[in-house]
C-alpha positions as CSV (number, residue, x, y, z in Angstrom):
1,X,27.2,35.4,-33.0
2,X,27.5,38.9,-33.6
3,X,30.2,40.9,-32.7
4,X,29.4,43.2,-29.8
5,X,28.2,39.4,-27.9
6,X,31.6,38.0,-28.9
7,X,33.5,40.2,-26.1
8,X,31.2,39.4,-23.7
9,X,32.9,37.4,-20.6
10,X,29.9,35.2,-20.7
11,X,30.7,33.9,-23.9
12,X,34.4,33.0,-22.8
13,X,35.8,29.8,-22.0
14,X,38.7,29.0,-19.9
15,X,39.5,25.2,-21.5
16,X,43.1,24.7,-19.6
17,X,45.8,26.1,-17.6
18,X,49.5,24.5,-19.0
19,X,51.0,24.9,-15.8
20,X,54.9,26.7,-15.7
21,X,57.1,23.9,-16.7
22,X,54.4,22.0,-18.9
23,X,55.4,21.0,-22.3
24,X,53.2,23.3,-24.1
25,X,53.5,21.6,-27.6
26,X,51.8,18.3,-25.6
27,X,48.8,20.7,-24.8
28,X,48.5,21.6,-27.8
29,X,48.1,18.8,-30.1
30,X,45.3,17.8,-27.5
31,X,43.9,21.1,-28.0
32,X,44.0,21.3,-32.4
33,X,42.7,17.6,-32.5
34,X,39.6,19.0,-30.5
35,X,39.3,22.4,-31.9
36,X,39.3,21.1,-35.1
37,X,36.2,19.3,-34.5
38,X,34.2,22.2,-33.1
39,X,35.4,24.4,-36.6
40,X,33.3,22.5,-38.1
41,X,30.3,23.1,-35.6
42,X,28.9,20.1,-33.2
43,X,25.5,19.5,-31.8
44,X,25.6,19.0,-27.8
45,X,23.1,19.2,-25.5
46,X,22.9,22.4,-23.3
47,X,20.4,23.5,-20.4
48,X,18.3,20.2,-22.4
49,X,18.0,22.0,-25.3
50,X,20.0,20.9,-28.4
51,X,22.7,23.5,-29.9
52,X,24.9,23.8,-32.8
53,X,28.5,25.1,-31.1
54,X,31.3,26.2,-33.2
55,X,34.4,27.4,-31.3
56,X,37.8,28.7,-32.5
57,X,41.1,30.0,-30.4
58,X,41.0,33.5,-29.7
59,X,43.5,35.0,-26.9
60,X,46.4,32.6,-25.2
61,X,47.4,34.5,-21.9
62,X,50.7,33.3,-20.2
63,X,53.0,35.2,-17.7
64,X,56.3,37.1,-19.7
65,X,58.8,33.9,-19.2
66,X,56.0,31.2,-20.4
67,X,55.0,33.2,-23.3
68,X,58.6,33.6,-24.4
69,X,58.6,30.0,-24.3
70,X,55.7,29.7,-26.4
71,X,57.1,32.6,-28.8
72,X,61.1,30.9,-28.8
73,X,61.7,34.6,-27.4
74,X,65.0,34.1,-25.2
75,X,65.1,35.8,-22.1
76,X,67.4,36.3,-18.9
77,X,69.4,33.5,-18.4
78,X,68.8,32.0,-21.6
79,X,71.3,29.2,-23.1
80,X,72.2,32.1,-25.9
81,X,70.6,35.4,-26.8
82,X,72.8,37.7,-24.8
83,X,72.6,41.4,-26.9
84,X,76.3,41.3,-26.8
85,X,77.9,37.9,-27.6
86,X,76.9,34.5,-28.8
87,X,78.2,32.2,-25.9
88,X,76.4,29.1,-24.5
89,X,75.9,29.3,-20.9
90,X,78.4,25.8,-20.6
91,X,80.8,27.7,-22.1
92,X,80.8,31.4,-19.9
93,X,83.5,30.0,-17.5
94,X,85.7,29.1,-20.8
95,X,88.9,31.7,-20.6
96,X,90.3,30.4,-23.8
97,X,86.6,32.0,-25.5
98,X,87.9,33.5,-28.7
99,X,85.9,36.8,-27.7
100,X,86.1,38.5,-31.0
101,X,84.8,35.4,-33.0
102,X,81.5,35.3,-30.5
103,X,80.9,39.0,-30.1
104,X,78.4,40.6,-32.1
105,X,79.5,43.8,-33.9
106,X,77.2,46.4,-35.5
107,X,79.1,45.7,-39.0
108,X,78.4,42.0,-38.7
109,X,74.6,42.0,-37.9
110,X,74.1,44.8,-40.6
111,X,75.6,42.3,-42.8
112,X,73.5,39.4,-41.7
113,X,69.7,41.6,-41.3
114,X,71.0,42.5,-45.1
115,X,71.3,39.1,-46.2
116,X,67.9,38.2,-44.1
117,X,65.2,41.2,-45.7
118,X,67.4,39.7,-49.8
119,X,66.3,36.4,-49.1
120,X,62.2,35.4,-50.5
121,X,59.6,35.7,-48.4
122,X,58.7,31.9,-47.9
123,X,62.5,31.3,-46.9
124,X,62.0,34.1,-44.5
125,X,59.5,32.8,-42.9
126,X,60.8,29.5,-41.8
């Protein structure tokens, strides 16, 4: 298809909502098993007529909190990810927190982005 047909809404599909609480992951192995056949191209039947289809994933769209879900972004209210500290939500009514030992200080994430960009690439990226 060439490109300037590609961005036409005509040729756009919407194949499945994952409504907000869905276990994405579930969706999606539905979704690869299926998409993997139509990579390869598929004869079906449209308007009577017999056509070749070949389909791949182009945009996901998802509201900010499901596509931090999607992402493993943490958010507001978020077991941990706070900028400041490193506490579990169980754990925020806890006055015995040893406050120092959970913070996070300029000095110790330095240290840790250091040791992140010196480790190889493939590492890295898992």
């Amino acid at each position: 298809m060439p490109t300037h047909q590609r961005k036409l809404l005509k040729n756009h599909f919407v194949l499945e909502f994952v409504p907000f609480g869905g276990n994405f992951n579930e969706f999606m192995l539905l979704f690869i098993s299926e998409m993997k056949e139509f990579k390869q191209g598929k004869l079906m039947e449209v308007n009577g007529q017999d056509a070749w289809m070949i389909a791949g994933l182009s945009v996901v769209t998802a509201d900010l909190l499901q596509g931090n879900n999607m992402c493993d972004v943490l958010r507001h209210n978020a077991n941990k990810g706070c900028r400041t500290c490193t506490v579990s939500r169980e754990s925020l009514t806890n006055f015995s927190q040893n406050v120092p030992a959970i913070s996070r200080y300029h000095h110790i994430t330095d240290d840790q982005f250091k040791e992140i960009f010196n480790e190889p690439a493939t590492i890295r990226q898992r």
